[in-house]
C-alpha positions as CSV (number, residue, x, y, z in Angstrom):
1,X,1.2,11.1,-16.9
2,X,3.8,8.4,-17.3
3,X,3.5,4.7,-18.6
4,X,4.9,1.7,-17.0
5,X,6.7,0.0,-19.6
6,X,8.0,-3.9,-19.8
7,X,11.9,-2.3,-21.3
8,X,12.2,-1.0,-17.8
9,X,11.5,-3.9,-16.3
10,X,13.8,-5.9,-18.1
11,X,16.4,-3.2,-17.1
12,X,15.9,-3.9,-13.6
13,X,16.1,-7.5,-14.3
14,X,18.9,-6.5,-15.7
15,X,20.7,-4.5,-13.4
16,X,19.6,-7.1,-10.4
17,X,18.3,-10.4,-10.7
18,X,15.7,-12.1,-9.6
19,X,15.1,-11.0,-6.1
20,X,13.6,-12.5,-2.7
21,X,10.6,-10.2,-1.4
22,X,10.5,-12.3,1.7
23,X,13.6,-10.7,2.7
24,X,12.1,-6.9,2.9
25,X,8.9,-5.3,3.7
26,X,8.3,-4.3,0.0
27,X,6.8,-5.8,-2.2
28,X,10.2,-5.8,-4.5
29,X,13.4,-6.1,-2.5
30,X,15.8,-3.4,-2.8
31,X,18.8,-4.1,-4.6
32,X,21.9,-2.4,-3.8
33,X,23.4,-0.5,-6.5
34,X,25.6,2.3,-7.6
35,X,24.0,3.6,-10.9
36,X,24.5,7.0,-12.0
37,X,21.4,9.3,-12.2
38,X,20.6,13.2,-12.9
39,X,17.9,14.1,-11.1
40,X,15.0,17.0,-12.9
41,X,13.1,18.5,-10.3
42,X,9.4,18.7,-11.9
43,X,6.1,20.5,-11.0
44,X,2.6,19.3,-10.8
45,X,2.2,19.2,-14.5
46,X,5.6,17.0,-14.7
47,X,7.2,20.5,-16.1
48,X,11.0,21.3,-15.7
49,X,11.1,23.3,-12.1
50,X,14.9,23.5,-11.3
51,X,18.5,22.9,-12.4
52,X,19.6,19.6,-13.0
53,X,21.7,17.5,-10.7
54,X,23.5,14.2,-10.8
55,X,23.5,11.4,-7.9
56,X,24.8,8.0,-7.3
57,X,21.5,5.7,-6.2
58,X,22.3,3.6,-3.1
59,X,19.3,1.2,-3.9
60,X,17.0,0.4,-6.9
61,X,13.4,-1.8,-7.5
62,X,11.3,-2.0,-10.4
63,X,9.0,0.5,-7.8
64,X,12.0,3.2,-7.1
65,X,15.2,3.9,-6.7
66,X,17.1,5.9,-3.2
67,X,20.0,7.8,-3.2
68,X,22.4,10.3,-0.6
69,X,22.1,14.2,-1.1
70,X,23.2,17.0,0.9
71,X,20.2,18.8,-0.1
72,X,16.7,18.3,0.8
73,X,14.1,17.8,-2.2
74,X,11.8,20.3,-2.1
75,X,9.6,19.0,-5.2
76,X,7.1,16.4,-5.3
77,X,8.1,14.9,-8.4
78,X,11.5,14.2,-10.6
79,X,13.0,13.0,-13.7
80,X,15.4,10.4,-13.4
81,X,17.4,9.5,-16.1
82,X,19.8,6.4,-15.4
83,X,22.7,7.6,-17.3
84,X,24.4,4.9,-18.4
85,X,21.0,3.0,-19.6
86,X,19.4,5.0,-21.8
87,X,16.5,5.3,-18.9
88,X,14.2,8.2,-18.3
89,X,11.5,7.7,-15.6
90,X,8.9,10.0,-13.3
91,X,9.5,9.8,-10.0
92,X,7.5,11.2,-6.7
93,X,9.7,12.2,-4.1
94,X,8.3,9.7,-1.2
95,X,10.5,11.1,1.7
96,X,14.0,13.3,2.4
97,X,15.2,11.5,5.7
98,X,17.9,13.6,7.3
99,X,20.5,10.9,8.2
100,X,23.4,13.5,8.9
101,X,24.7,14.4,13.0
102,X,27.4,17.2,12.2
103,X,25.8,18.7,8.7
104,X,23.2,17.9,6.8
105,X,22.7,14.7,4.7
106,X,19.2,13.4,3.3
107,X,18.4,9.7,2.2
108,X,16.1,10.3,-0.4
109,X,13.3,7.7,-1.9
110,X,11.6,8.1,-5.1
111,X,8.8,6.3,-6.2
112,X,8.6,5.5,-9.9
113,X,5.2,6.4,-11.6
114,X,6.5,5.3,-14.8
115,X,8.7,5.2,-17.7
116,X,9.5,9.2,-19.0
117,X,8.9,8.9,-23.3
118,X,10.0,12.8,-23.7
C-alpha cells in the first residue's frame, strides 16, 4: 500500500497555494491546473494491468487530481506520475463521468491513496 508523504504536499503547495475550502464542498479546493501526467492502469495488488497513457489534469488537491479522456477507466486503481515533478502517486479511480453529446468524453477523478516509492 502506498504512504502519504509531506514532499507531496509541499508539491501541491507548490503547484497551487494556499487554498480557500469554503469555496468547494471538499475538504481541499480544487485548483485548476494543466500538469502533464501518464496514467498506469493497476490491479488489486497495485500491479501493472495495461499500457501506459499520458493526460493533461484539468484539476488537482493534495486528495486527487481530474482529468479529460476519450476513454473510460476500466481499473480501480492507477499510477500517476506528474511528469514534469518527479511525482509518482496511487490513485483509485473514484468516477468516469461521461460529459460528451456527439462522441464519447469522460471526466475522470482519481483519488490519491498515497505517494508511489517504486
Amino acid at each position: 500500500m502506498p504512504e502519504s508523504s509531506s514532499a507531496f504536499h509541499d508539491l501541491c503547495n507548490e503547484l497551487c497555494g494556499p487554498v480557500d475550502s469554503s469555496v468547494d464542498r471538499r475538504t481541499d479546493s480544487r485548483c485548476p491546473r494543466s500538469l502533464s501526467a501518464l496514467i498506469e492502469p493497476l490491479d488489486g495488488d497495485f500491479q501493472r494491468c495495461g499500457d501506459p497513457f499520458f493526460v493533461t489534469s484539468r484539476d488537482i488537491t493534495e486528495q486527487g487530481m481530474g482529468f479529460v479522456n476519450p476513454v473510460k477507466l476500466e481499473n480501480e486503481y492507477v499510477r500517476v506520475a506528474l511528469v514534469d515533478h518527479n511525482a509518482s502517486l496511487i490513485g483509485r479511480v473514484c468516477h468516469n463521468t461521461n460529459v460528451g453529446s456527439a462522441f464519447p468524453v469522460y471526466l475522470i477523478g482519481i483519488q490519491f491513496l498515497g505517494v508511489d516509492h517504486d
